[in-house]
C-alpha positions in Angstrom: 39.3 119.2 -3.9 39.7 122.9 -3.2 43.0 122.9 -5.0 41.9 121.5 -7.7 38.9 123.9 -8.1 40.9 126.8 -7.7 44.2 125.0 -10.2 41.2 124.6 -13.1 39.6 128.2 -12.6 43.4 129.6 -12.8 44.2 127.4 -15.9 40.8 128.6 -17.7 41.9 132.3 -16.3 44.8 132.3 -18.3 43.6 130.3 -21.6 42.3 133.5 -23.5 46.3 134.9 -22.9 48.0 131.9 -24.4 46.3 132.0 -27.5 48.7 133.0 -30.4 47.4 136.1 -33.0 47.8 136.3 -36.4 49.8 139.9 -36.7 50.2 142.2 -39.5 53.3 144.3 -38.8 52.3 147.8 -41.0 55.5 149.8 -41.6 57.5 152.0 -44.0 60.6 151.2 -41.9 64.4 151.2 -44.1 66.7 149.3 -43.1 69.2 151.7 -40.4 72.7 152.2 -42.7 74.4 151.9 -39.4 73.2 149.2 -37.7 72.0 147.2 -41.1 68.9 146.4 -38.8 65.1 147.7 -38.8 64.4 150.5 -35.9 61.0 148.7 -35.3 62.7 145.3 -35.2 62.6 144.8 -31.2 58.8 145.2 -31.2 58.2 142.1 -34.2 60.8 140.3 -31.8 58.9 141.0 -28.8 55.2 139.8 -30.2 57.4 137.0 -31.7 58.7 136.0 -28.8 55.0 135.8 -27.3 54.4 132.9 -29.6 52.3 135.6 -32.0 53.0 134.9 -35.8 54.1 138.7 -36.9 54.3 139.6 -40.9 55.6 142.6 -42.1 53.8 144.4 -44.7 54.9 147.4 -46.7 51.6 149.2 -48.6 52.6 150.9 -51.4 52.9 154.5 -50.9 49.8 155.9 -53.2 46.4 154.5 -54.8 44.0 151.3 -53.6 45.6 148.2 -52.3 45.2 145.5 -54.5 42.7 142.8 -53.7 44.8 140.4 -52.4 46.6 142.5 -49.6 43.1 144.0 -48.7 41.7 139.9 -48.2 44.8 139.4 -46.2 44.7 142.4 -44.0 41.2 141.1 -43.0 41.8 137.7 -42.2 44.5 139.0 -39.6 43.4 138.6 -35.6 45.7 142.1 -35.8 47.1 144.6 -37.3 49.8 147.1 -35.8 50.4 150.5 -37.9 54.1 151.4 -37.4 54.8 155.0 -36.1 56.7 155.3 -39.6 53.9 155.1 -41.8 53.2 157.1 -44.9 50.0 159.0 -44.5 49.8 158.8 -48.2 49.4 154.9 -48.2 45.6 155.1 -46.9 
């Protein structure tokens, strides 16, 4: 009976982490002409990997975002600015 206490307290222990997040990937990246791969690529892999659905998004560089981007952006669990990221875009 023990065991099985402490199996169920471990199992609802680690439910919150195995949850999957909706991920918004902010980033002015260009594709690297040597490699012909993103430099930021290995951390989209990496939440990927997790199980976390990851979409890249590229604001435009100056003025409001438009409506639509803004209603996505909010309906994200979370949203990651790249290190690259044009000041000028917020």
């Amino acid at each position: 009976m023990k065991t099985i206490r402490t199996l169920l307290v471990l199992f609802a222990c680690l439910a919150p982490a195995l949850h999957a997040a909706n991920i918004v990937w902010v980033s002015d990246q260009i594709v690297n002409s040597t490699t012909g791969a993103l430099p930021d690529q290995a951390f989209v892999d990496l939440l990927a990997a997790q199980g976390h659905t990851v979409t890249r998004y590229n604001p435009p560089d100056a003025g409001a975002l438009p409506a639509a981007d803004v209603t996505m952006l909010n309906g994200t669990d979370l949203v990651v600015l790249g290190r690259s990221i044009l000041s000028a875009a917020f």
